[in-house]
DRENZA-417200 format. One line per 4 residues: number of its first residue (from 1); their letters; for each residue x negated, y, z of C-alpha. Coordinates in Angstrom, 1 decimal. Each point is the difference from the previous one (the first is absolute). Layout:
% residues N
NUM) a) X Y Z ~ ...
% end
This chain:
% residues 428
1) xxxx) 26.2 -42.9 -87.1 ~ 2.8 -1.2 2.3 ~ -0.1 1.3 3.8 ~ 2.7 -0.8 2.7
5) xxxx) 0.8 1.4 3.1 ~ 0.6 -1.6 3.2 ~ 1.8 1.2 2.9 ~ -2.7 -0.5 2.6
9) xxxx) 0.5 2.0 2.8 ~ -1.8 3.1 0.9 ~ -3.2 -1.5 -2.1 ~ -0.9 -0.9 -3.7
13) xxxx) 0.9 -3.3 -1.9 ~ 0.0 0.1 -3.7 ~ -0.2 -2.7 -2.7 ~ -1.9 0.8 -3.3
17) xxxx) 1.3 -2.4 -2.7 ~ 3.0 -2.4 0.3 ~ 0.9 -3.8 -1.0 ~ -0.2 1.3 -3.9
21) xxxx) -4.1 0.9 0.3 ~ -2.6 -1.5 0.0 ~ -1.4 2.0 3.0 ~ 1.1 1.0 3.1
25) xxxx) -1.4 1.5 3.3 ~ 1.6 1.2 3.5 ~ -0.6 3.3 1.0 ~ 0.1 -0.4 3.8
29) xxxx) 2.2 -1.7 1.7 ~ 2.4 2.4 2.3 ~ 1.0 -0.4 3.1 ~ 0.2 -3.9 1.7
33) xxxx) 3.9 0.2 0.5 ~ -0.1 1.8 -3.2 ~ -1.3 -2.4 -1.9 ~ 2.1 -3.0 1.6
37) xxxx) 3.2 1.8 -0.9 ~ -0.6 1.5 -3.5 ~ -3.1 -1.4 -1.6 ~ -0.2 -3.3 0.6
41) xxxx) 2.5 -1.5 -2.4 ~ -1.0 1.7 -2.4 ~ -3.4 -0.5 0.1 ~ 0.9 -4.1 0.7
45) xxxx) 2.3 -0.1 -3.3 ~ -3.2 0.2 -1.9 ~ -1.3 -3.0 1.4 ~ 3.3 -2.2 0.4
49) xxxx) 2.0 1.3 -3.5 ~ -3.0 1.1 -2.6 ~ -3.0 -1.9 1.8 ~ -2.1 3.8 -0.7
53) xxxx) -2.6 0.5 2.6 ~ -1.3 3.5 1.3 ~ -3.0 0.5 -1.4 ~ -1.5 3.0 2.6
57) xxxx) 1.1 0.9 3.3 ~ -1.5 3.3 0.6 ~ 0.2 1.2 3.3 ~ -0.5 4.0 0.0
61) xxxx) -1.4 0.1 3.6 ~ 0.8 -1.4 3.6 ~ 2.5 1.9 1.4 ~ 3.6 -2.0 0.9
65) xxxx) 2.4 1.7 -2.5 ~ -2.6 -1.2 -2.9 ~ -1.6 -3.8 1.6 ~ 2.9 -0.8 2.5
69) xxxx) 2.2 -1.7 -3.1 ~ -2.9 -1.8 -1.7 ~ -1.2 -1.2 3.3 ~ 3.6 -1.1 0.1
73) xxxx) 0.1 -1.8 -3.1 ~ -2.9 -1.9 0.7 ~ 1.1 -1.2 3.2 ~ 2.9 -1.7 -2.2
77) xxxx) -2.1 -1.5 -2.1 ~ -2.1 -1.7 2.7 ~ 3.4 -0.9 1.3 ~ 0.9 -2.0 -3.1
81) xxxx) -3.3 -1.8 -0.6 ~ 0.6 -1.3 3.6 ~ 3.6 -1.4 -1.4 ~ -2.1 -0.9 -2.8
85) xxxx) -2.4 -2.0 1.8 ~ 2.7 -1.7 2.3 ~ 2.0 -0.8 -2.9 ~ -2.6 -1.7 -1.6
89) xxxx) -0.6 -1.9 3.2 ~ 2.9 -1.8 0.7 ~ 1.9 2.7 1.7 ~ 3.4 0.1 -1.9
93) xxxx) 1.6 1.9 2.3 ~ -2.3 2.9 0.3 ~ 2.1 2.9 -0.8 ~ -1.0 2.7 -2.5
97) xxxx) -0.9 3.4 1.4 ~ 2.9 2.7 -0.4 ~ -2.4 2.1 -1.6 ~ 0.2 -0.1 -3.6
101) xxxx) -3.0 -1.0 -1.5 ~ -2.5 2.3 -1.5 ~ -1.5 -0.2 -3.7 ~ -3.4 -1.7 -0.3
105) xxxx) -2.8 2.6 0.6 ~ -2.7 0.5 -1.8 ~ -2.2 2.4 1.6 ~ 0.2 3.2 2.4
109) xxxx) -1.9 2.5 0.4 ~ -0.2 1.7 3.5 ~ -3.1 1.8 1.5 ~ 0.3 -1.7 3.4
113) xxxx) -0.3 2.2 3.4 ~ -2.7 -1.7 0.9 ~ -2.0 -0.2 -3.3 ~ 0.5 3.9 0.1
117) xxxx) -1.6 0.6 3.7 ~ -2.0 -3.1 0.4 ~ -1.8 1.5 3.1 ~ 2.9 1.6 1.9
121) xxxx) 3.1 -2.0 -0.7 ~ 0.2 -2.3 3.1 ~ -0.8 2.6 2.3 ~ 3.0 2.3 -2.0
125) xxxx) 2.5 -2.9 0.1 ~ -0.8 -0.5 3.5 ~ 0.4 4.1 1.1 ~ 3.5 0.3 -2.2
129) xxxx) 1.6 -2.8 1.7 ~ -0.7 0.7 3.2 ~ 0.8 3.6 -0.6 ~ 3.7 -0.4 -1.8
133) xxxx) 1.6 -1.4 2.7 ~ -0.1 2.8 2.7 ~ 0.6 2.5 -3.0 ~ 3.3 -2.0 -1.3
137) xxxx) 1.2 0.0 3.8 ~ 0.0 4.2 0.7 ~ 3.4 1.1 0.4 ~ -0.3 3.5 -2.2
141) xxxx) 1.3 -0.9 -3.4 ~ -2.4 2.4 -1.6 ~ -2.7 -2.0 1.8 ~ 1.2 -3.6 -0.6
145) xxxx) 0.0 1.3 -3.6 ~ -3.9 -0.3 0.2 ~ 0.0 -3.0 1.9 ~ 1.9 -1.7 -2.4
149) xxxx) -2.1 1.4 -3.1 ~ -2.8 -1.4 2.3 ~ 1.5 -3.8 0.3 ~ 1.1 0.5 -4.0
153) xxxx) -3.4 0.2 -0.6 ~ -1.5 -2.9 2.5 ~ 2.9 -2.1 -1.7 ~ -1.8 0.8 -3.4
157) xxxx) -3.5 -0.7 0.8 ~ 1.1 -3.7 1.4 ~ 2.2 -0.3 -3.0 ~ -3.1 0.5 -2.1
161) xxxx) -2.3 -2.3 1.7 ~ 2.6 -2.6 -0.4 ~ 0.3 0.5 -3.5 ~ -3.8 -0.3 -0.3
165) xxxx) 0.5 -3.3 1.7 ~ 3.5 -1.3 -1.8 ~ -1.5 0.3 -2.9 ~ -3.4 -1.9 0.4
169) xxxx) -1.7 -3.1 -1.2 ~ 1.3 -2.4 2.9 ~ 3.7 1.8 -0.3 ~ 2.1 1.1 -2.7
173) xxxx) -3.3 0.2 -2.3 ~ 0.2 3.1 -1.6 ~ -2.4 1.7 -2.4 ~ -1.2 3.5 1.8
177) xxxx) -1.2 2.6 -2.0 ~ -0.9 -2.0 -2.5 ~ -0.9 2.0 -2.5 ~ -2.3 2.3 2.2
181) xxxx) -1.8 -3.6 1.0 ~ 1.5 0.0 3.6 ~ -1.1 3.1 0.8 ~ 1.8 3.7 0.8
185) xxxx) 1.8 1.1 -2.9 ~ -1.2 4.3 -0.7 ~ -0.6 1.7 -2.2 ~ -3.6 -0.2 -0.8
189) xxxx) -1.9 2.0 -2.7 ~ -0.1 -1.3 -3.4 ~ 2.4 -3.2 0.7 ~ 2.0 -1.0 -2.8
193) xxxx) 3.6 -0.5 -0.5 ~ 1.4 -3.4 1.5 ~ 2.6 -2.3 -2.5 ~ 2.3 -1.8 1.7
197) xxxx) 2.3 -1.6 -3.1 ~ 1.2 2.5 -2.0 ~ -0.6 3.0 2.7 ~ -3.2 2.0 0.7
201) xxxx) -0.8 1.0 2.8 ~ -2.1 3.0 1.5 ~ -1.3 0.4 4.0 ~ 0.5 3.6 0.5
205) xxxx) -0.1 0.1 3.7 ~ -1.8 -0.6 2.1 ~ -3.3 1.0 -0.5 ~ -2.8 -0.9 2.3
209) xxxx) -0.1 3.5 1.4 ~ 3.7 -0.1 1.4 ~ -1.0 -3.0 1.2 ~ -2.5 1.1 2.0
213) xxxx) 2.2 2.4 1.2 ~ 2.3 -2.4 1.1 ~ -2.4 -1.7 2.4 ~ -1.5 3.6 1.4
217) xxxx) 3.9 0.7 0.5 ~ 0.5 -3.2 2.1 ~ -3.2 -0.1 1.9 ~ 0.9 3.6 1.3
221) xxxx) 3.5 -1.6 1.0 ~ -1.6 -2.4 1.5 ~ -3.0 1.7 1.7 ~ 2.9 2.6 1.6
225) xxxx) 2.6 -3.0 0.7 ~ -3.0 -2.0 1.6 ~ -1.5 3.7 2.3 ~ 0.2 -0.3 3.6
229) xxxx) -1.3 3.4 0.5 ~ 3.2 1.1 -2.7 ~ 2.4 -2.1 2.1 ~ -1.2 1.2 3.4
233) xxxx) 0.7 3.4 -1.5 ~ 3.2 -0.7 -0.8 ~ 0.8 -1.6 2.9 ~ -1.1 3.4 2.1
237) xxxx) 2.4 1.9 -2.4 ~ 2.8 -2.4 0.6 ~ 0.1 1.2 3.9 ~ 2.4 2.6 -1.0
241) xxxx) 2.2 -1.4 -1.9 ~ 0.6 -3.6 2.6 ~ 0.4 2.8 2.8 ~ 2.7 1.8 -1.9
245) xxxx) 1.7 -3.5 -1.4 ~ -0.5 -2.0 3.1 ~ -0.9 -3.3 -2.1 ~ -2.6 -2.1 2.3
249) xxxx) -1.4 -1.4 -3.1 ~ 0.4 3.5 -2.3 ~ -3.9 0.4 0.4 ~ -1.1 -3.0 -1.8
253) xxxx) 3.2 0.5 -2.6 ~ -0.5 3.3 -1.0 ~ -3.7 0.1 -0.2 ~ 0.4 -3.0 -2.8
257) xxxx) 2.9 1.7 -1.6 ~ -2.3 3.2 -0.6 ~ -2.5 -2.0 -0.8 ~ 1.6 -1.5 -3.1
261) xxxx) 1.5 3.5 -0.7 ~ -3.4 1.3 -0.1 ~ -1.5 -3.2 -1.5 ~ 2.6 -0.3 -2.9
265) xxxx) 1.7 3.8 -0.2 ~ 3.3 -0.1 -1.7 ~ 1.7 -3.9 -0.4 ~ 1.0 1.0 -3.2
269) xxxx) -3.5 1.1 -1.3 ~ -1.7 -1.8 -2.6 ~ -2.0 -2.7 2.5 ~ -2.5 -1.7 -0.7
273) xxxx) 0.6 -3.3 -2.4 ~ 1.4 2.4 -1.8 ~ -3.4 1.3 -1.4 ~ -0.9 -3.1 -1.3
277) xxxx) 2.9 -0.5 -2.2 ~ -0.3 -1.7 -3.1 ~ 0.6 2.0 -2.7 ~ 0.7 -1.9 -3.6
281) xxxx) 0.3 1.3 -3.7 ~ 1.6 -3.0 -1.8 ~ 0.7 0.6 -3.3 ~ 1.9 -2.5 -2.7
285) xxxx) -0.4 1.2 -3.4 ~ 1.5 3.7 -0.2 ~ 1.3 -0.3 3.0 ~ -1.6 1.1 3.6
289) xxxx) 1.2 -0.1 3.7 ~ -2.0 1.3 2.7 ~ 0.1 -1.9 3.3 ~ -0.6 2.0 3.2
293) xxxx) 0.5 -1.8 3.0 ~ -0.2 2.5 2.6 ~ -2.9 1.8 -1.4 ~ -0.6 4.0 -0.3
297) xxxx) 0.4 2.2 -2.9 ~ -3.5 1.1 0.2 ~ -1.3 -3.2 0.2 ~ 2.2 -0.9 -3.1
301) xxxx) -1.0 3.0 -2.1 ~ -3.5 -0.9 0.7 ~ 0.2 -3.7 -0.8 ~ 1.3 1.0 -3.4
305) xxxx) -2.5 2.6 -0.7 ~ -2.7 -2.5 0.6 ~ 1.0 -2.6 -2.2 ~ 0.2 2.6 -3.0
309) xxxx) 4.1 0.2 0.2 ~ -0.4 3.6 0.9 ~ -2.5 3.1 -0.4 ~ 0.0 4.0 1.2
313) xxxx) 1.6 1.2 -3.0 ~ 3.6 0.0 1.8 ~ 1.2 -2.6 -2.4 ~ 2.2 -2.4 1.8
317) xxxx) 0.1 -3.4 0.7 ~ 3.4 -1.6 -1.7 ~ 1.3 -3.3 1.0 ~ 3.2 -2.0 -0.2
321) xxxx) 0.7 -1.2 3.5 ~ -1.5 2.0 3.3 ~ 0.5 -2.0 3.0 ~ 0.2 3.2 2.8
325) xxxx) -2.6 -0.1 2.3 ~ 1.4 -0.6 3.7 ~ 3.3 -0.3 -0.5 ~ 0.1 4.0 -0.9
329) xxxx) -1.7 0.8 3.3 ~ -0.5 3.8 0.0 ~ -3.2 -1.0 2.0 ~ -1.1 -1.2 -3.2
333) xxxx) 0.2 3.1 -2.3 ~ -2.7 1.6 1.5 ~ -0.7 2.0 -3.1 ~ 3.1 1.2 -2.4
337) xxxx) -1.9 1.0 -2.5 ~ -0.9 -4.4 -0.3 ~ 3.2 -0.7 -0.9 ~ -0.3 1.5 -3.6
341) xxxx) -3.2 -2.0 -0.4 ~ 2.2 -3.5 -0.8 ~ 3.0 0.8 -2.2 ~ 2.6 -3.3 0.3
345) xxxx) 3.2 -0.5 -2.1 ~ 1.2 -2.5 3.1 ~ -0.7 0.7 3.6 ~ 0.7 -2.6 2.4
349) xxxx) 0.9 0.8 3.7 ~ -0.3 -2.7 2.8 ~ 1.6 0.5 3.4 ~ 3.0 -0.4 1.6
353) xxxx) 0.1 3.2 1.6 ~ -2.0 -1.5 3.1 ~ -2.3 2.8 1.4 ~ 1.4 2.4 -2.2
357) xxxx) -1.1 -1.3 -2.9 ~ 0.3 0.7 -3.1 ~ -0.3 3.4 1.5 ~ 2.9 2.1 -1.7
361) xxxx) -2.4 3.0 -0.2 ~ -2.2 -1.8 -2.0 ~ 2.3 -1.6 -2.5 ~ 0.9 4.0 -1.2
365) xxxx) -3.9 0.6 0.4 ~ -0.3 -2.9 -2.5 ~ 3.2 1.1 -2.3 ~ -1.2 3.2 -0.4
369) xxxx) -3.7 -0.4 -0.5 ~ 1.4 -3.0 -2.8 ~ 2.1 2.6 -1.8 ~ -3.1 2.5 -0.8
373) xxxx) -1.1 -3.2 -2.4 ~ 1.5 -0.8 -2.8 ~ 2.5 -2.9 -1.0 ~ 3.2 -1.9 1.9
377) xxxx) -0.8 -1.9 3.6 ~ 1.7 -2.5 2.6 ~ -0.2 0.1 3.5 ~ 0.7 -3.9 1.3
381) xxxx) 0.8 -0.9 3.8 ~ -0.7 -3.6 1.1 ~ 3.2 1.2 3.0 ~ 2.8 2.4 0.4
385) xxxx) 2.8 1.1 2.7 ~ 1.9 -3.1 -1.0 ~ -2.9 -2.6 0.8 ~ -1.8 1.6 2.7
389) xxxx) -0.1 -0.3 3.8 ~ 2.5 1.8 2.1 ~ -3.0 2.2 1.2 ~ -1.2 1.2 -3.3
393) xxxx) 3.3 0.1 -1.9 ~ 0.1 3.9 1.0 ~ -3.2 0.5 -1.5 ~ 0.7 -2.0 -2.8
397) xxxx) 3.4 2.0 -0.7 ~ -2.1 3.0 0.1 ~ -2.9 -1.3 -2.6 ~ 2.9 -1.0 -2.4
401) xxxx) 1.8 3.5 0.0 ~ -3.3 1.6 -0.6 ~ -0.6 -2.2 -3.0 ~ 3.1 0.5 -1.4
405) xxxx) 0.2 3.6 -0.2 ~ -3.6 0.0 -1.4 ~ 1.2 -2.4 -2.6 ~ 3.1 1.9 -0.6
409) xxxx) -2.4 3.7 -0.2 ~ -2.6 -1.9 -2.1 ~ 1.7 0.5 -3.1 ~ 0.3 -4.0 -1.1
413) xxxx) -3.6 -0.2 0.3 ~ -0.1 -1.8 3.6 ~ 1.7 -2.7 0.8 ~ 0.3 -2.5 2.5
417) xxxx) 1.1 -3.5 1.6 ~ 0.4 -0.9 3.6 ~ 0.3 -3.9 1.0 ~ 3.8 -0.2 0.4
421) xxxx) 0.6 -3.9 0.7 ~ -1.6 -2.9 0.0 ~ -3.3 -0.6 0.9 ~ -2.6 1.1 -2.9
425) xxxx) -0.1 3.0 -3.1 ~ -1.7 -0.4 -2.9 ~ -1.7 3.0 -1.5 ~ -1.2 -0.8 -3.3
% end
């Protein structure tokens, strides 16, 4: 089982398998700009230098830092079909997209937005783009924080819907979901492992409960967003605050920026896609990895307890690779005690330090917990100080002290690389 890396931003882009298997599937697809500047040659060198196609895309769930890169890299294959298609017409001197051409795909799997809410998503799209615009414009930075969580998420929702469509019949014509028969991919009772060349593959999450708690979620976003008794109420608290600031429009400003505040809480909570993450077990003879997306712990733990990979008796859950939930989000952990549930020998970290994550705190959380278990452990980082953003450099400098002295206290048991150079890491 070979898994690379890619430096995608602040989101998730792995590849499981390379030019020498048989197999191969995307994990996500990171950030758009991401994508464009680290994945895409790599990804196109299986097409243009070992003619190897990917097998699965599997897209975790819709938010940006997950879709944004795949959207992306579909986009450039409907670019080259149209050079394609003018080629073959007689037009020699259409030029060939800059984008390097992706692999031949042969499937994805991706729980759409709207297959997930099939009664509410219009009206949602509609609310969230009207709504990120004023929030993105207020002045306060801890405010435009949420406004710009708010248009992240708007910009994920669209990128999902044209996903959906990229990939259909009278576009790119792309098996969805295949193997589920077109429909939602959960975990459903008593469904048996799926094969997919010389993996096998277990849903683990989500079940058809979180699901459903998905859609109550949104429909009380929605029912709030949508109130005109809760935004007259607002407005009436507003009073003070445009009196003391002296904006003429601070009324209808600040009753939408609480609005979202209340609406949505923290901008670095766990929102709402991220409930219906799509949680994998793939395993290739011996050897396991546990995909995450953005997923919980709880929801994680559960999913392996119901498909018989784990009981009450305490008895851990070992498995080669753990893909961190969430990037190492403490919102995430929301029970310690989880965390000695699933035992790993490699833990990969995605994030480039965007939104604090992976979250320093974490990391040790993770180190520590690890070291109560028996046996040697990695910690791998698909970024570090060197490659990151001049914003999150700091934080990145921080993470790597933190995982150095760990490493250097842990006695040789923990160990750990950081992506240095170039554009992609591979783990094992």
């Amino acid at each position: 089982m070979r898994l690379t890396m890619f430096q995608s931003g602040k989101g998730d882009c792995l590849l499981l398998g390379d030019t020498g298997d048989e197999t191969r599937i995307l994990v996500d697809g990171g950030m758009p700009d991401a994508y464009s500047a680290h994945v895409a040659a790599g990804l196109s060198a299986l097409r243009s230098k070992k003619k190897k196609d990917i097998d699965l895309v599997y897209v975790s769930h819709i938010d940006q830092d997950h879709i944004g890169g795949v959207l992306r890299m579909l986009d450039d294959e409907v670019l080259w079909r149209v050079h394609e298609h003018q080629i073959k017409n007689g037009n020699h001197k259409h030029k060939p997209p800059r984008a390097p051409r992706p692999p031949k795909i042969g499937g994805i799997w991706h729980n759409g937005f709207r297959d997930q809410l099939p009664k509410n998503a219009e009206p949602i799209e509609e609310t969230l783009a009207a709504m990120a615009p004023v929030l993105s414009g207020a002045e306060l930075d801890s405010l435009r924080e949420i406004g710009q969580a708010q248009a992240a998420l708007t910009s994920s929702v669209g990128e999902a819907i044209r996903v959906s469509r990229r990939i259909a019949p009278n576009q790119l014509n792309i098996p969805l979901n295949r193997q589920a028969k077109g429909k939602l991919f959960m975990r459903r009772r008593g469904q048996k492992p799926i094969t997919l060349g010389r993996f096998t593959i277990t849903i683990l999450a989500p079940s058809a409960k979180q699901l459903e708690d998905l859609r109550v979620e949104w429909k009380e976003w929605l029912d709030k967003a949508t109130s005109r008794k809760f935004l007259t109420k607002l407005r009436k608290q507003s009073r003070a605050d445009e009196k003391a600031i002296g904006a003429a429009d601070f009324d209808h400003l600040f009753a939408m920026i609480r609005l979202q505040a209340e609406a949505f809480g923290d901008p670095d909570s766990v929102t709402p896609p991220n409930l219906a993450s799509l949680m994998l077990l793939v395993e290739e003879g011996s050897q396991s990895i546990l995909l995450t997306g953005d997923g919980r712990w709880d929801h994680l733990v559960e999913g392996l307890k119901e498909t018989g990979h784990l009981d009450d008796s305490g008895k851990p859950f070992n498995v080669d690779i753990l893909k961190v939930p969430h990037h190492g989000s403490r919102n995430n952990v929301v029970d310690t005690d989880l965390l000695d549930r699933v035992i790993a020998s490699h833990y990969v970290f995605c994030g480039d330090g965007g939104h604090g994550n992976p979250a320093v705190d974490v990391v040790e959380l993770m180190a520590k917990r690890r070291m109560k278990a028996a046996g040697k452990f990695k910690f791998w980082f698909n970024c570090s100080a060197a490659v990151a953003g001049r914003h999150e450099v700091a934080h990145m400098r921080a993470l790597e002290r933190k995982v150095r002295a760990l490493a250097k206290a842990s006695s040789g048991r923990m160990t750990f690389k950081f992506l240095d150079a170039g554009d992609s890491l591979r783990v094992i």
